[in-house]
VEXTI-352130 format. One record per residue (C-alpha): residue number from 1; residue in three letters; x, y, z. Coordinates in nm, 2 decimals, padded with zeros to 4 digits. Layout:
BEGIN
+------+------+--------+--------+--------+
| resi | resn |      x |      y |      z |
+------+------+--------+--------+--------+
|  NUM |  ALA |      X |      Y |      Z |
...
+------+------+--------+--------+--------+
END
This chain:
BEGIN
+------+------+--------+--------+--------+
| resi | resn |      x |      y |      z |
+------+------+--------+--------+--------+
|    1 |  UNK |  01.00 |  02.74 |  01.67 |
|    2 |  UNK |  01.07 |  03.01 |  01.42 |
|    3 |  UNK |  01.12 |  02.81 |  01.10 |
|    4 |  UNK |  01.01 |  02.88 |  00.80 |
|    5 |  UNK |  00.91 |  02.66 |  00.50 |
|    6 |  UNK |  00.78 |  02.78 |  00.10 |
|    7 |  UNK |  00.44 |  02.75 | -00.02 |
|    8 |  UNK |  00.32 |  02.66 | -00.39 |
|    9 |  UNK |  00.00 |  02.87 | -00.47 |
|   10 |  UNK | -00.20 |  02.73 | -00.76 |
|   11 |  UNK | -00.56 |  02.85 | -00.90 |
|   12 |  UNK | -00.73 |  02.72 | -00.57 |
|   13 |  UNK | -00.54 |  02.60 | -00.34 |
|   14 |  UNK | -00.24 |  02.71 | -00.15 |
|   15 |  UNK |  00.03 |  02.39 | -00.07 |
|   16 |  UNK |  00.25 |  02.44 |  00.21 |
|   17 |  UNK |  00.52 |  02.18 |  00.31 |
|   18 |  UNK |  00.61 |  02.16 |  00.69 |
|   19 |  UNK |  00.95 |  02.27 |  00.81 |
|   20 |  UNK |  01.19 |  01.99 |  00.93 |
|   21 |  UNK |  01.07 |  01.99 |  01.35 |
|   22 |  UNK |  01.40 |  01.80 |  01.44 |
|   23 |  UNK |  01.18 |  01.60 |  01.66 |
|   24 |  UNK |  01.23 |  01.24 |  01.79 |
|   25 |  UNK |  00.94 |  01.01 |  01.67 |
|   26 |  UNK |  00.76 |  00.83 |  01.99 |
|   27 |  UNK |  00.63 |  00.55 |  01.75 |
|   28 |  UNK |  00.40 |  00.43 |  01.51 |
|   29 |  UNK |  00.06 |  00.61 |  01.46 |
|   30 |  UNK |  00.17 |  00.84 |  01.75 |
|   31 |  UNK |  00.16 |  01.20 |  01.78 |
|   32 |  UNK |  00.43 |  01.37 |  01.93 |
|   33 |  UNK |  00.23 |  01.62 |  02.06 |
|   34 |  UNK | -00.10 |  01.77 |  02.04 |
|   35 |  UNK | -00.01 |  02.06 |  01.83 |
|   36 |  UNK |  00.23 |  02.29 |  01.66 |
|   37 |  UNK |  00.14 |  02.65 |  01.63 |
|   38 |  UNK |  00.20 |  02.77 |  01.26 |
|   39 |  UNK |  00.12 |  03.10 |  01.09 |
|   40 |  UNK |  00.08 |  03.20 |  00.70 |
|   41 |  UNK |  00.26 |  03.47 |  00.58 |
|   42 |  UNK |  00.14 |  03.65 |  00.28 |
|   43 |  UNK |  00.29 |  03.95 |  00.11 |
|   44 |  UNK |  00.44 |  04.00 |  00.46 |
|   45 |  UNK |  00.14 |  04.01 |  00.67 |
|   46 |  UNK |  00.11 |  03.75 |  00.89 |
|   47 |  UNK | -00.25 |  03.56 |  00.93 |
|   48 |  UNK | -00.41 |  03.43 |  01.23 |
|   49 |  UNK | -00.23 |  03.19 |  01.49 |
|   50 |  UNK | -00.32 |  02.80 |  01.36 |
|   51 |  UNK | -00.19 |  02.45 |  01.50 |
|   52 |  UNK | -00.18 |  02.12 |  01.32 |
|   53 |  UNK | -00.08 |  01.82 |  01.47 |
|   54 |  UNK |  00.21 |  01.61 |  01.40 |
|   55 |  UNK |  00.30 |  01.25 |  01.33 |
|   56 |  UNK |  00.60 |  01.01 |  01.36 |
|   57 |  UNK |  00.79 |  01.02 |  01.00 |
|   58 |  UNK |  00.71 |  00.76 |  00.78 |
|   59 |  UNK |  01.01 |  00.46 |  00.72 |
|   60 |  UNK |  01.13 |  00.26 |  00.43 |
|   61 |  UNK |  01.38 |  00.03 |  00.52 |
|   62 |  UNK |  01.43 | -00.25 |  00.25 |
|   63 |  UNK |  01.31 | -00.40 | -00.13 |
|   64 |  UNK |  01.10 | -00.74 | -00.08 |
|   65 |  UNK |  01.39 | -00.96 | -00.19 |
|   66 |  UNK |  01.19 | -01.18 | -00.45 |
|   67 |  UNK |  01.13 | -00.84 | -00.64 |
|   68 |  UNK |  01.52 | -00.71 | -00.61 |
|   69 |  UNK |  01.57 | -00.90 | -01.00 |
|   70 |  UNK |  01.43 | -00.76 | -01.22 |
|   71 |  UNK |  01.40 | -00.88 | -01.65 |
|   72 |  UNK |  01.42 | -00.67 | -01.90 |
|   73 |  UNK |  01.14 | -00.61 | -02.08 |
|   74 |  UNK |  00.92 | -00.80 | -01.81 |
|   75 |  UNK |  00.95 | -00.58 | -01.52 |
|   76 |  UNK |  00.75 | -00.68 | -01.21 |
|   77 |  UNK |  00.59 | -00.44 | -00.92 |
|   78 |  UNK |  00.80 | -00.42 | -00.61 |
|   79 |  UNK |  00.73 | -00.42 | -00.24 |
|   80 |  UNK |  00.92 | -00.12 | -00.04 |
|   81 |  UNK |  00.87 | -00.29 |  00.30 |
|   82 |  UNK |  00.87 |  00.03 |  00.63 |
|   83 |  UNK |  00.62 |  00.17 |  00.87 |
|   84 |  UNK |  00.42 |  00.40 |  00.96 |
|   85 |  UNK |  00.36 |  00.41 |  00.58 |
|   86 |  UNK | -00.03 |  00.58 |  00.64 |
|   87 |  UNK |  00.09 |  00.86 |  00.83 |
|   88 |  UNK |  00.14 |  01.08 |  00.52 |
|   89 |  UNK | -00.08 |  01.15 |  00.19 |
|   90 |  UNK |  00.00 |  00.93 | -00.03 |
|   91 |  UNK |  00.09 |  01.20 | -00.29 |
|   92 |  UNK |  00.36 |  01.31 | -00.08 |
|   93 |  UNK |  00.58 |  00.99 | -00.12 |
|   94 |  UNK |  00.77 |  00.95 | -00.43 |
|   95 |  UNK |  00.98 |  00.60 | -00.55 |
|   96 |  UNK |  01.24 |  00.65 | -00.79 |
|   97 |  UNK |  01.49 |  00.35 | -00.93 |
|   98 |  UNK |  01.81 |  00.51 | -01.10 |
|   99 |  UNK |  01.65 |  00.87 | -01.11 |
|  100 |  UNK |  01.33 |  00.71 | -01.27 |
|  101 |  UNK |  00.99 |  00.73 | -01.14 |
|  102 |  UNK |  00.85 |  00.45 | -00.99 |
|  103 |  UNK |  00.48 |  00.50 | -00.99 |
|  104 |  UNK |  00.32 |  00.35 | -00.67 |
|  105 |  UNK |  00.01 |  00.16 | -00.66 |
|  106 |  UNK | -00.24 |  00.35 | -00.44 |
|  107 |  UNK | -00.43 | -00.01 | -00.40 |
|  108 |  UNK | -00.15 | -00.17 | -00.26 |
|  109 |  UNK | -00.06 |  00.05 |  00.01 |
|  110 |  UNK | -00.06 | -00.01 |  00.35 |
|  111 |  UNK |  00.09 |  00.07 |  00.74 |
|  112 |  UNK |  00.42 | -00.11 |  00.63 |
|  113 |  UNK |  00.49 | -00.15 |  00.28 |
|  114 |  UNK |  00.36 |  00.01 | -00.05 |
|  115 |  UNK |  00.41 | -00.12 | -00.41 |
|  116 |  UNK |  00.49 |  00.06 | -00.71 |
|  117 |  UNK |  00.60 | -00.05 | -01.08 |
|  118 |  UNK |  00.92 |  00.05 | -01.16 |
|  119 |  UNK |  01.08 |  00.16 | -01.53 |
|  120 |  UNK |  01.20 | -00.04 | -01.75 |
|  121 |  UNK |  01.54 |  00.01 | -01.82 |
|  122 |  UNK |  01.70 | -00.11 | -02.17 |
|  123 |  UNK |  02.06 | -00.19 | -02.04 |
|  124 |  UNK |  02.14 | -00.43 | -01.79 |
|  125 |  UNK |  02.27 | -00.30 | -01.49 |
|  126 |  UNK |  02.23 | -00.23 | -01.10 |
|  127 |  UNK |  02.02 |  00.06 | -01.01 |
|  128 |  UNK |  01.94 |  00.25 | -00.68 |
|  129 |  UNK |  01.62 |  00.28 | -00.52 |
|  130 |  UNK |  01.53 |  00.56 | -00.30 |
|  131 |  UNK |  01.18 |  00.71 | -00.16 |
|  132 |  UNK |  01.14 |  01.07 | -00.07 |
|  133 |  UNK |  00.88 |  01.23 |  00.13 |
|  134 |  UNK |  00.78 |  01.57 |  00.08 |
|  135 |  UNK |  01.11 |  01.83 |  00.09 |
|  136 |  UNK |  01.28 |  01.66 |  00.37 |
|  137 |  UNK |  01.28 |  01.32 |  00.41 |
|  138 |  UNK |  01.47 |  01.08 |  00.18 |
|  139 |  UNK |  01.61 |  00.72 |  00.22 |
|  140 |  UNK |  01.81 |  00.48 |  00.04 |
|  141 |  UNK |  01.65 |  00.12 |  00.05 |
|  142 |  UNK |  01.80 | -00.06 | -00.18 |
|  143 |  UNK |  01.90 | -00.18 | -00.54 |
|  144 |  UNK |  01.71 | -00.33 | -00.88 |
|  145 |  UNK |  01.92 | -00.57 | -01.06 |
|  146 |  UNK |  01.82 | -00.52 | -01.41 |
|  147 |  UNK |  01.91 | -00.86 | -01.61 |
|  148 |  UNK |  01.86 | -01.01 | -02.01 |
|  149 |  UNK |  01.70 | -01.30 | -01.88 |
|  150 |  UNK |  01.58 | -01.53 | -01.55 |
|  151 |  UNK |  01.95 | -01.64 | -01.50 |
|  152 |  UNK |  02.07 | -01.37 | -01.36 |
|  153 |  UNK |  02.49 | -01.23 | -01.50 |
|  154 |  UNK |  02.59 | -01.52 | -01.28 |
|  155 |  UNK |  02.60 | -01.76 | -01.57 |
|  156 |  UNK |  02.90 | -01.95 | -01.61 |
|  157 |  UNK |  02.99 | -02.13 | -01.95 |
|  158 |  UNK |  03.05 | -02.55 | -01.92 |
|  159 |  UNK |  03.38 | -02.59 | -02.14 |
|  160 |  UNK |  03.44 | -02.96 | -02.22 |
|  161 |  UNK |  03.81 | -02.99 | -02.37 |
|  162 |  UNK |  03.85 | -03.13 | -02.75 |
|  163 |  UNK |  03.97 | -03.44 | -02.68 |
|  164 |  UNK |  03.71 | -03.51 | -02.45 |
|  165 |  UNK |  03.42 | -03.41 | -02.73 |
|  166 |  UNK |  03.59 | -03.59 | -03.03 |
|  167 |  UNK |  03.64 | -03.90 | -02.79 |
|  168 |  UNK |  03.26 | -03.93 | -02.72 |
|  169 |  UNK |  03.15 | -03.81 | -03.06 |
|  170 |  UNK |  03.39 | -04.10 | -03.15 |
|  171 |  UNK |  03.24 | -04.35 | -02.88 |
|  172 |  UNK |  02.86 | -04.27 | -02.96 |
|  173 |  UNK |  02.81 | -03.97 | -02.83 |
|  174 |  UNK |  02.81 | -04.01 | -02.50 |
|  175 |  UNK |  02.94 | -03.65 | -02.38 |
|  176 |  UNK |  02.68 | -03.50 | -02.55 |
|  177 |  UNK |  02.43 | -03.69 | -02.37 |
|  178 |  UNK |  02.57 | -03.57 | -02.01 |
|  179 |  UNK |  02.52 | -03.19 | -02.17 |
|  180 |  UNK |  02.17 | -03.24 | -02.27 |
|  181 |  UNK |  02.14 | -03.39 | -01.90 |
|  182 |  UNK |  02.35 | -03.09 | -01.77 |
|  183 |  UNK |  02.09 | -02.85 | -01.97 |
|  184 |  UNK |  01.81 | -03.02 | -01.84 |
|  185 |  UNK |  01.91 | -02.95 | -01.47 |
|  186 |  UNK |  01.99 | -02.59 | -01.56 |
|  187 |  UNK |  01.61 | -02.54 | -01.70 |
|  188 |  UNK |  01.48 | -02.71 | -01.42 |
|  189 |  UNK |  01.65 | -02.48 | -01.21 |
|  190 |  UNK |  01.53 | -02.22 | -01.37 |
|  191 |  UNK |  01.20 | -02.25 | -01.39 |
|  192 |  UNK |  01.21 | -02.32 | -00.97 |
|  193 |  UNK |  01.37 | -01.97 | -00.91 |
|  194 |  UNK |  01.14 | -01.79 | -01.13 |
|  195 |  UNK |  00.85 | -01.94 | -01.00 |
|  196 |  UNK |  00.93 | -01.90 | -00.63 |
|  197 |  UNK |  00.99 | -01.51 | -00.70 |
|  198 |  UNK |  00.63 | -01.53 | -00.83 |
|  199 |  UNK |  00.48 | -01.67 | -00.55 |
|  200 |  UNK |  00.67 | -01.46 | -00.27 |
|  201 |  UNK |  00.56 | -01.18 | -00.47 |
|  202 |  UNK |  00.20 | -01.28 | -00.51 |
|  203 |  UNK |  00.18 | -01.39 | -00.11 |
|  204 |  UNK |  00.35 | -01.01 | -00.05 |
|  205 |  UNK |  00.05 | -00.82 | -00.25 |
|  206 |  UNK | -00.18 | -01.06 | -00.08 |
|  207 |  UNK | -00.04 | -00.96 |  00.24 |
|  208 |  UNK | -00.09 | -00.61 |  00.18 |
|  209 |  UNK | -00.50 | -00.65 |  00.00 |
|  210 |  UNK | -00.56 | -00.84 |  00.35 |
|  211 |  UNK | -00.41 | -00.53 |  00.57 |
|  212 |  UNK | -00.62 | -00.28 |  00.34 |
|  213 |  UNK | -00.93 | -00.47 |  00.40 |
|  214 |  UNK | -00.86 | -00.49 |  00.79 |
|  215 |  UNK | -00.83 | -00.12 |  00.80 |
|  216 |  UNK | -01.18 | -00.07 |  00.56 |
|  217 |  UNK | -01.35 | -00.31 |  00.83 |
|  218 |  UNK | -01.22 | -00.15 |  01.09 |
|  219 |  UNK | -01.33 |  00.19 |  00.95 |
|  220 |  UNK | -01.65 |  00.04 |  00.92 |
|  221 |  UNK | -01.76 | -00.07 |  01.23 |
|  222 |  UNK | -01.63 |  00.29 |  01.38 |
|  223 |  UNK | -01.86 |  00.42 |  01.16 |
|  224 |  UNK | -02.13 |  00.19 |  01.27 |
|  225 |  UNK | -02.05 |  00.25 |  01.59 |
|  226 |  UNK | -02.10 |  00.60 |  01.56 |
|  227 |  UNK | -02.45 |  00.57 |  01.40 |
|  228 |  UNK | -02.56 |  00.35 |  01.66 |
|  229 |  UNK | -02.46 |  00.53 |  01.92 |
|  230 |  UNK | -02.67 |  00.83 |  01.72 |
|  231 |  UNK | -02.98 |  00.62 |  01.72 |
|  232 |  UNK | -02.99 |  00.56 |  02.02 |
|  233 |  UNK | -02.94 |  00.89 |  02.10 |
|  234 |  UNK | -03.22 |  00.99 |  01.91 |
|  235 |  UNK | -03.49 |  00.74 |  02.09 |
|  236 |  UNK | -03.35 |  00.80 |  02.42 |
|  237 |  UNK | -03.43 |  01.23 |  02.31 |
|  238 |  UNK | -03.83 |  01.10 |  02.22 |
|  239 |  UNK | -03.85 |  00.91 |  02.52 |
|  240 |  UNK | -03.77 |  01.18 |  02.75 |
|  241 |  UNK | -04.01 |  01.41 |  02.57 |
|  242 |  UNK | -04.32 |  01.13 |  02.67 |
|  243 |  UNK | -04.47 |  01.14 |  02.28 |
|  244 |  UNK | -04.81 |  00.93 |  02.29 |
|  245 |  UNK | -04.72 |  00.58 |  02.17 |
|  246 |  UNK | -04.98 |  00.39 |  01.99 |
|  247 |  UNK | -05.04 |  00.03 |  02.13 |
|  248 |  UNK | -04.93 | -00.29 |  01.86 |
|  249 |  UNK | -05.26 | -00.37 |  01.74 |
|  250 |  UNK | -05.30 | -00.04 |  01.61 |
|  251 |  UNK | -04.95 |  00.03 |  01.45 |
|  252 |  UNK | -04.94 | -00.29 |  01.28 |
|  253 |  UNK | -05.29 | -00.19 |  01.14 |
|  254 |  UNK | -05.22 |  00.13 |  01.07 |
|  255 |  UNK | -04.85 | -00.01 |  00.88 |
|  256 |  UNK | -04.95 | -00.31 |  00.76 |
|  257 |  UNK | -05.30 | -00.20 |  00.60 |
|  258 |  UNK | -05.32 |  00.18 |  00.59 |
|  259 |  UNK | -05.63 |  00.21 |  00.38 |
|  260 |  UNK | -05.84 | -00.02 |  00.61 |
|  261 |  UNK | -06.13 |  00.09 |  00.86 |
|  262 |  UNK | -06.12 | -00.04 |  01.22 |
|  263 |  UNK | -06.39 | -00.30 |  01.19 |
|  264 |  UNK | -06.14 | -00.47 |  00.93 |
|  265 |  UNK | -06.21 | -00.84 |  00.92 |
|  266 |  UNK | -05.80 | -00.89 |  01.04 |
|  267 |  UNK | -05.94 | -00.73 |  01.39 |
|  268 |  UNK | -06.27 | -00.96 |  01.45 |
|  269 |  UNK | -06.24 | -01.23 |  01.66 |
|  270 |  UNK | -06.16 | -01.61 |  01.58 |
|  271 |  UNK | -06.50 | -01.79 |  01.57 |
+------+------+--------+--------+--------+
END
């Protein structure tokens, strides 16, 4: 269509990114069309007429909520949830949270979410998250919240007035027993949040390990498929050409005991 896009030459290879196509994707893991003729232009003279096929854009939609809270100084791995997340080399997709690098986890990638461990930041604070792909695709998907500790900056401080203290002080002590209660509830609370981020982050990369190994299998049996289908290929090719075949006896003889004579002792009858 007449557009044009830079190339990166390095020692051996030559790295061209693909101009934006303005095309509507069709869906996942579809290609729009067969083929789009492109040519490589160097020192103004045009090379041969190629064509390379092209694929819907890959989509990043949203943060894995457990993994939007984030501690400082105890940063976790984050799930980007999207889709057609395979359609791209991976080395083409970059994270970033607040203009930092993110750096993505090539085993934990899959069709619609990837992972990647993100900085950690000293101050506290909200930061954006956005993924780019190559020159001309980049989305917004969300924020880290950056926080000093498990509680989040929604703590609120329980003020008991003076009177109140010096009266149970006075009467035994009794208002310092419904704070130690009131502590207790807040640990306890605590400790529940923290440890149901953990296990909805540990259930998401578990999610994504069981997808990767579905696509290996998958992968596998093609290629199985493929070698069978070659085998029998190959039999069917010696059958038509009517080789001599040996009978049983004689090829389990001949690969069982190499070395023996025909009058072996394994041929004689039973008497």
């Amino acid at each position: 269509n007449g557009m044009t896009s830079p190339c990166n030459q390095t020692f051996s290879t030559l790295k061209c990114y693909a101009p934006p196509l303005g095309l509507d994707p069709i869906g996942p893991d579809v290609y729009l069309f067969p083929g789009v003729n492109y040519t490589i232009v160097m020192d103004g003279a045009p090379g041969p007429p190629l064509r390379i096929g092209v694929m819907s854009n890959p989509s990043f939609t949203s943060i894995n909520l457990a993994d939007q809270n984030q501690t400082i100084g105890s940063v976790r791995s984050i799930s980007i949830m999207g889709t057609n997340v395979l359609n791209v080399d991976l080395t083409e997709i970059s994270v970033t949270v607040g203009g930092e690098k993110c750096v993505i986890n090539p085993n934990l990638v899959a069709k619609s979410a990837l992972s990647c461990d993100p900085p950690n930041f000293i101050a506290a604070g909200v930061y954006n998250v956005t993924v780019s792909v190559g020159l001309n695709l980049l989305l917004d998907v969300g924020f880290l919240k950056y926080i000093l500790n498990g509680n989040g900056n929604d703590r609120k401080e329980i003020v008991f007035p003076a009177a109140a203290v010096a009266g149970g002080i006075g009467g035994g002590g009794g208002v310092l027993v419904v704070v130690a209660v009131v502590m207790i509830i807040i640990i306890a609370v605590v400790v529940h949040r923290r440890s149901s981020k953990s296990k909805s982050a540990q259930v998401a990369s578990l999610l994504i390990q069981m997808e990767n190994m579905e696509n290996a299998m998958a992968e596998e049996c093609r290629r199985a498929f493929v070698e069978l289908q070659t085998d029998l290929q190959d039999v069917s090719s010696v059958q038509d050409k009517n080789y001599p075949f040996r009978d049983f006896q004689t090829f389990a003889m001949r690969f069982l005991f190499p070395s023996a004579s025909d009058d072996h002792i394994v041929l004689k009858p039973v008497q």
